[in-house]
C-alpha positions as CSV (number, residue, x, y, z in Angstrom):
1,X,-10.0,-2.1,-30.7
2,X,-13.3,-4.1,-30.1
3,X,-16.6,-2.4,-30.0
4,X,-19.6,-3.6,-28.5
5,X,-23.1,-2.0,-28.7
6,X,-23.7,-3.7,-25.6
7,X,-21.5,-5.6,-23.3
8,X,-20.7,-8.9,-23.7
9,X,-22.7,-11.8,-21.5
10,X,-19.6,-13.6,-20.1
11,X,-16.0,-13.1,-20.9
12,X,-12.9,-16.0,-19.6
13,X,-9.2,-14.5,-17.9
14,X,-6.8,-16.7,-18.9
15,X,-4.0,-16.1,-16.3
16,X,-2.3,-19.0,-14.9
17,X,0.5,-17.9,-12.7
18,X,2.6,-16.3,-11.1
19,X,1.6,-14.4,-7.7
20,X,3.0,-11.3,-8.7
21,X,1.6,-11.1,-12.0
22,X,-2.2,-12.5,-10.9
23,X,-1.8,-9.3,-8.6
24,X,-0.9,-7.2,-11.7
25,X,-4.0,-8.9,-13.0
26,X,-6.5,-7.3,-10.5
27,X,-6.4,-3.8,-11.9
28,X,-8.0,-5.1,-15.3
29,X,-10.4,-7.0,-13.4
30,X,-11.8,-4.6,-11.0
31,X,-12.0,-2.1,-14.6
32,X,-14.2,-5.0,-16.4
33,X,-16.4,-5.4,-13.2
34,X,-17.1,-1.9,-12.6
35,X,-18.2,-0.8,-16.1
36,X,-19.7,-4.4,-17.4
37,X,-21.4,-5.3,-13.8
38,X,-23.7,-7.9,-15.5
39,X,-20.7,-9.5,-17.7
40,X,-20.1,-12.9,-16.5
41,X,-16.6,-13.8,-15.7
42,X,-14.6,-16.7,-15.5
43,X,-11.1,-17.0,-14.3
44,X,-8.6,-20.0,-15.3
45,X,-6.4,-19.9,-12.8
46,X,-3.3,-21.5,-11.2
47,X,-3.8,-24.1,-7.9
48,X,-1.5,-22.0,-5.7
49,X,-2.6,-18.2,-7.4
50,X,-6.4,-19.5,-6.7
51,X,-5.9,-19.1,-2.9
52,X,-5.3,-15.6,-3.1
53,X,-8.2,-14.6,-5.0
54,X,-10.4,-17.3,-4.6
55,X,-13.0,-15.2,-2.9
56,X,-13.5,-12.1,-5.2
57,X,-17.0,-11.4,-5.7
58,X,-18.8,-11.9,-9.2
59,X,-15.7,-14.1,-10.4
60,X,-16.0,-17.8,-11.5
61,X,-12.5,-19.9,-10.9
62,X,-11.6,-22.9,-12.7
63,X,-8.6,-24.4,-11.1
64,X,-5.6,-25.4,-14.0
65,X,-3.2,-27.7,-11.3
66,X,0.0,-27.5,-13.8
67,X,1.5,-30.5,-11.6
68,X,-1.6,-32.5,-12.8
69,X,-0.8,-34.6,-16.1
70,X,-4.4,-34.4,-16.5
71,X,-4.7,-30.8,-16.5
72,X,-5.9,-30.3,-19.6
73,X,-8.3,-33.3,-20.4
74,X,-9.8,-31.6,-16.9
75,X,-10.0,-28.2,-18.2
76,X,-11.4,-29.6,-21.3
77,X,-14.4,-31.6,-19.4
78,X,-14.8,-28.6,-17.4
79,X,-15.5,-26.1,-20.1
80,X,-17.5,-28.9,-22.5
81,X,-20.4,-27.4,-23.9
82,X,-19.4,-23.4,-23.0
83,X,-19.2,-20.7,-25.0
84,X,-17.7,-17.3,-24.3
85,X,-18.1,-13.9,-25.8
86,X,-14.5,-13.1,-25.3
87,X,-11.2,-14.8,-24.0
88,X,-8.2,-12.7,-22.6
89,X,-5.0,-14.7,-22.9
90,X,-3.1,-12.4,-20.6
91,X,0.1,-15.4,-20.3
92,X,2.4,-15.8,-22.9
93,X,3.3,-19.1,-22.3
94,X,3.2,-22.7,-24.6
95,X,1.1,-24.3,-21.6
96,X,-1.4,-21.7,-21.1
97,X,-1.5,-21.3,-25.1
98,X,-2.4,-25.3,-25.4
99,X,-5.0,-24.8,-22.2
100,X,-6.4,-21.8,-24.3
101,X,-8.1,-24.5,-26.7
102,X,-10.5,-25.7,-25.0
103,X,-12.0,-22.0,-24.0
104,X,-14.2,-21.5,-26.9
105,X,-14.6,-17.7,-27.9
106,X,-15.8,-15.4,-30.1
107,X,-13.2,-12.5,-29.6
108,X,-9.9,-14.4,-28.6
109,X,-8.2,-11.1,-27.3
110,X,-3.8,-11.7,-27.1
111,X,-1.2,-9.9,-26.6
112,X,0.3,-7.4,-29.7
113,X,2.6,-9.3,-31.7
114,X,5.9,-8.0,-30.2
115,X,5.3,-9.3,-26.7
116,X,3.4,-12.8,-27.9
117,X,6.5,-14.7,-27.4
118,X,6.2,-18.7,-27.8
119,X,4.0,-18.5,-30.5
120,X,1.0,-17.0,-28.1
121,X,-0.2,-14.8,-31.8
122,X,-1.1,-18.4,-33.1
123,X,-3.9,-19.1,-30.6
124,X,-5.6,-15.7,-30.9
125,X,-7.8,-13.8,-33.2
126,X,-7.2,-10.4,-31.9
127,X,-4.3,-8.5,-30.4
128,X,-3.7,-5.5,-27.9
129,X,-1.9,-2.2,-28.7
130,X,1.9,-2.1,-28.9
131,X,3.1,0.1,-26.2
132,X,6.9,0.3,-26.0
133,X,8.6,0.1,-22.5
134,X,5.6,-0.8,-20.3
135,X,5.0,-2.2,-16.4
136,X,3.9,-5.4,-16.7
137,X,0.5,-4.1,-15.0
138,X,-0.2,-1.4,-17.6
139,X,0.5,-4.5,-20.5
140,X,-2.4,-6.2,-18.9
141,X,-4.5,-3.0,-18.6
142,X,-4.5,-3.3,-22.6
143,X,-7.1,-5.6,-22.4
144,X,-9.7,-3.7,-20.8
145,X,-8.6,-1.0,-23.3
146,X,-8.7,-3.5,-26.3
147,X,-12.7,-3.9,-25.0
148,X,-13.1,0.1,-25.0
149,X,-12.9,0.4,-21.5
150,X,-11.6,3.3,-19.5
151,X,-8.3,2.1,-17.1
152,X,-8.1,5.1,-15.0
153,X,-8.7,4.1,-12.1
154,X,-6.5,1.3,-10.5
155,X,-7.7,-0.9,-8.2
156,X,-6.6,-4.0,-6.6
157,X,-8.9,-5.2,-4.0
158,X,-7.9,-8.6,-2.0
159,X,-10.6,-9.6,-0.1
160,X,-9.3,-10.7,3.5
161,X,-11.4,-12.3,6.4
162,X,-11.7,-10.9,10.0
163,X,-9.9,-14.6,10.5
164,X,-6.7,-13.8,8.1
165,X,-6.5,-10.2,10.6
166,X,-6.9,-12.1,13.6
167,X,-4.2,-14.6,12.8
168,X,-2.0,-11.4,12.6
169,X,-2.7,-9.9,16.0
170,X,-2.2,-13.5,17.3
171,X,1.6,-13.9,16.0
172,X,2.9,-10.1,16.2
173,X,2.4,-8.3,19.7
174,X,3.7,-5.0,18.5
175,X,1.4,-2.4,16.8
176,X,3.7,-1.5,14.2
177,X,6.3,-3.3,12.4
178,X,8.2,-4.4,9.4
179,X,8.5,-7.1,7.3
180,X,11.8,-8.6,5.0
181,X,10.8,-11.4,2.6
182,X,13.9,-12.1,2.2
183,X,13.8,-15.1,-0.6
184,X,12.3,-15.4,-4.5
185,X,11.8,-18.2,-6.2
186,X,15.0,-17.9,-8.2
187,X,18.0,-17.7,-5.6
188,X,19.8,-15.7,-7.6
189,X,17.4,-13.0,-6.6
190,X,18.3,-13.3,-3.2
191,X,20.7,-10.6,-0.8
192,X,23.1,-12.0,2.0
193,X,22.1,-12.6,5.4
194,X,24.3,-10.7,6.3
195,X,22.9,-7.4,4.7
196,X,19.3,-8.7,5.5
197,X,20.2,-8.5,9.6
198,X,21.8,-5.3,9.5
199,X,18.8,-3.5,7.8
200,X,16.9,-5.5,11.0
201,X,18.6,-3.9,14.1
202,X,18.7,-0.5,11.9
203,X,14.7,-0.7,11.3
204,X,14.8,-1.2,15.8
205,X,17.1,0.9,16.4
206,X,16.2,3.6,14.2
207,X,12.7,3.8,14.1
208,X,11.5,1.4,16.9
209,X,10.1,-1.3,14.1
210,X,10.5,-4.8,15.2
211,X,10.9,-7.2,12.1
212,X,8.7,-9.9,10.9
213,X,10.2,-12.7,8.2
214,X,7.9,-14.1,5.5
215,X,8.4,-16.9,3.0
216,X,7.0,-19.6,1.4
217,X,7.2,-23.6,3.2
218,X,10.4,-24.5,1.5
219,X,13.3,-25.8,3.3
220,X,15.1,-23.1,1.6
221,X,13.4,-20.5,2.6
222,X,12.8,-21.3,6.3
223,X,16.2,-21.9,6.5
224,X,17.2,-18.3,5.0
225,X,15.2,-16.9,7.5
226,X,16.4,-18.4,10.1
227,X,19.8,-17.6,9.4
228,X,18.9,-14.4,9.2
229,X,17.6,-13.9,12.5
230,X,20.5,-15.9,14.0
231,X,22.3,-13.1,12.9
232,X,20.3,-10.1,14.1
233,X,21.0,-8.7,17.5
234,X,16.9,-7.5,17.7
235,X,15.4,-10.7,17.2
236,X,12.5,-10.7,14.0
237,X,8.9,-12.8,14.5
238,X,9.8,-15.5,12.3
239,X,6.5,-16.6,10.1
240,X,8.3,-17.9,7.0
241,X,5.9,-21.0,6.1
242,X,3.6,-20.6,8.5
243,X,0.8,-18.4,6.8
244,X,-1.5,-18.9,4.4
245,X,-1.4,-16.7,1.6
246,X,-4.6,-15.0,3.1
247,X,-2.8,-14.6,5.9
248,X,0.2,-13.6,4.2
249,X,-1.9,-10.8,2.7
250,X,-2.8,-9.4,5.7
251,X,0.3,-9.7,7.3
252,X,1.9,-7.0,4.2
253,X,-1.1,-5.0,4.5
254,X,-0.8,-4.2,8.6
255,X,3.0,-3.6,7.9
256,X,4.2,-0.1,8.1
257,X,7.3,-1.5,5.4
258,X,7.9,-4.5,3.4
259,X,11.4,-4.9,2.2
260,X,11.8,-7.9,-0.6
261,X,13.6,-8.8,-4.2
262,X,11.3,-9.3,-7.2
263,X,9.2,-11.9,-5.7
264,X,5.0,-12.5,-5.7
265,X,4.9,-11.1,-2.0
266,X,6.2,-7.6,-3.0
267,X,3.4,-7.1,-5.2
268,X,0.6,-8.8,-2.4
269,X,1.9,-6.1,-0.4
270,X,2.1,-3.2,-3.2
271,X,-1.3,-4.6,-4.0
272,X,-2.6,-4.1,-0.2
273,X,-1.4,-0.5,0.1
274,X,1.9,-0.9,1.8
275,X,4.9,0.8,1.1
276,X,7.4,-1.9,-0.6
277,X,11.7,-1.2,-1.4
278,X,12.1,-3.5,-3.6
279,X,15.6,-4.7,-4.5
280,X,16.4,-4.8,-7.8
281,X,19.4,-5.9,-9.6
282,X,18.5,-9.1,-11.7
283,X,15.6,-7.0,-13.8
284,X,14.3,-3.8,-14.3
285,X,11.6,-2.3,-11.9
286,X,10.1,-0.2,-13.9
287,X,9.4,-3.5,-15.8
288,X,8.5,-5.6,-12.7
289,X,8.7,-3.6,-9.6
290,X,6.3,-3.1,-7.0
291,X,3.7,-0.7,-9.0
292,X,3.1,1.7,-6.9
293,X,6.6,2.2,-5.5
294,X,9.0,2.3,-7.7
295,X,10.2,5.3,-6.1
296,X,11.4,3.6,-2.9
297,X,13.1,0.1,-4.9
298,X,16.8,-0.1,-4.9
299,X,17.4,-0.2,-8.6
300,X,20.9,-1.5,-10.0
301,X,19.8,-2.9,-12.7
302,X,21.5,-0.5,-14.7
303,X,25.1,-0.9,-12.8
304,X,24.5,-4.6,-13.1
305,X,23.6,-4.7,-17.1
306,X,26.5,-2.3,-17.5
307,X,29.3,-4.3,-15.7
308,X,27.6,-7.7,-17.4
309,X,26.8,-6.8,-21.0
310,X,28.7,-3.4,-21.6
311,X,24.7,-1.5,-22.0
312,X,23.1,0.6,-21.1
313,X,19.1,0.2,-20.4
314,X,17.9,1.9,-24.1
315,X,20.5,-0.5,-25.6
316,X,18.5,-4.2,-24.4
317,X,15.3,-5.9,-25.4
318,X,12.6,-4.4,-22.6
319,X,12.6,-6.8,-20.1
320,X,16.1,-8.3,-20.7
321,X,17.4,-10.0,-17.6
322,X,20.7,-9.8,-15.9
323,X,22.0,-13.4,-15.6
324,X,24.8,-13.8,-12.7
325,X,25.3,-15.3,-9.7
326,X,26.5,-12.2,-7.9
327,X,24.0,-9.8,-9.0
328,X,22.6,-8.9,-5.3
329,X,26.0,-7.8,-4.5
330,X,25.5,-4.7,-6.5
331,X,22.8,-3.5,-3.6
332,X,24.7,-2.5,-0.7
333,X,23.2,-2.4,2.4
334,X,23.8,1.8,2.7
335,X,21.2,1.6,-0.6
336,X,18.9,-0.1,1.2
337,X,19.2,2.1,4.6
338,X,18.6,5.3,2.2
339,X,15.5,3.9,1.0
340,X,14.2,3.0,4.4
341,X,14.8,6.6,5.2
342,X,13.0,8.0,2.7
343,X,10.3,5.9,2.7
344,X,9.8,6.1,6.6
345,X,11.1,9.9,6.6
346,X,7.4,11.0,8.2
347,X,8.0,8.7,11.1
């Protein structure tokens, strides 16, 4: 562990990507801000992740476009002549490893060697405590603990303007509702249409909660969607690629229930205080789930890594992934129903 007689002058986040995990992020950055408050920090950060964070006070972004081949001459120009106390290269990936070079640092703080997978050990000086079978938000909280910080407290804290609120009472009439985001980035991830309609009319029918659909501006995943409310008898708002993710944000955070796989807007809502059943099948929520509700997630991951590999959880690498193409069909709609029950069992 680092120790500092006094706290550092300005400290760099390395997190490119993805949604979910920049949100996982947010803890450890609210912990650096509230105990170094005069610690300049600087966030290299992902084109798409930048939107949803952009406007956190105190918090310098340099934009790293990964679709841009000049990404890293850019990033290189951009941090010419800078110098940082400390780095924290919280992504354990070859291309944020290679962007790491050009972030000059004293302290060059990385993960312990255990989880620095593609060579990530190589392009730090320092490494965080080993803890065995962690969320990926705690792994992140190492950090702040590697500085001597305290991590108590965790807080996320998503700025949102009166603008991104209004856009919500503009496309939802009812006070209270739901939201499915039905899709994740891998398909794989993604339940039937099917299931997705029934747990629609039962929200209505059961509990009075109109649905609203969210997703990203993909063809796919407008298209899911609207399959999904042909299918419904109570017909869901249908907002899949037409928010911003501001507007996304405050979407999940006036929701009385978000119901989504392992996908970034899961943890947006998590992140803005909602309650979140996440379905899990492909990985392991305790692992990757919505943080503060694991509780409520569908979890087969252990049916599924039985039937697939003949394990049992204790038996796999932590974070081991269950490759299939079937693998939703393990979460049965009466999971998901039992969930919604006991999540909405005050209502």
């Amino acid at each position: 562990m680092l120790s500092f007689s006094s706290p550092p002058t300005n400290l760099c986040i390395l997190r490119l990507s993805a949604i979910g995990d920049v949100t996982h992020v947010l803890p450890s950055l609210n912990c650096i801000q509230k105990q170094w408050p005069d610690c300049k920090i600087t966030w290299i950060i992902g084109k798409l992740e930048h939107q949803l964070v952009h406007d956190i006070p105190g918090v310098e972004f340099i934009i790293y476009d990964k679709s841009d081949k000049q990404a890293n001459k850019k990033l290189k120009a951009s941090l010419a002549n800078r110098q940082f106390d400390v780095l924290l290269h919280m992504q354990i990936s070859l291309r944020a490893s290679f962007a790491s070079r050009h972030i000059h640092a004293k302290y060059r703080v990385g993960f312990d060697f255990k989880r620095a997978r593609n060579l990530q050990w190589l392009f730090t000086n320092h490494k965080t405590a080993h803890v065995a079978e962690q969320h990926v938000l705690d792994s992140f909280l190492q950090f702040p603990k590697y500085l001597g910080l305290t991590t108590d407290e965790i807080i996320w804290d998503i700025p949102l303007s009166d603008d991104d609120k209004e856009f919500v009472k503009q496309e939802i009439s009812a006070d209270k509702f739901a939201v499915i985001n039905p899709s994740a980035s891998n398909a794989i991830r993604n339940w039937g249409t099917d299931h997705y309609a029934t747990i629609i009319d039962y929200l209505f029918e059961r509990y009075q909660l109109p649905t609203v659909l969210t997703g990203g501006p993909t063809k796919h995943e407008i298209s899911l969607s609207q399959e999904i409310a042909d299918e419904a008898i109570n017909k869901p708002v249908i907002l899949t690629g037409k928010t911003s993710l501001k507007q996304l944000a405050a979407t999940l955070q006036q929701a009385k229930l978000v119901i989504a796989p392992d996908t970034g807007p899961a943890h947006i809502a998590n992140a803005m205080g909602t309650k979140v059943i996440g379905l899990y099948a492909n990985s392991n929520p305790y692992r990757t789930g919505p943080y503060s509700c694991i509780d409520i997630c569908v979890n087969k991951y252990p049916t599924a890594l039985k039937a697939t590999y003949k394990k049992e959880v204790n038996e796999v690498r932590w974070g081991r992934r269950v490759r299939r193409d079937d693998i939703m069909d393990f979460i049965t709609k009466d999971d998901v129903i039992e969930k919604i029950d006991l999540a909405l069992k005050d209502q």
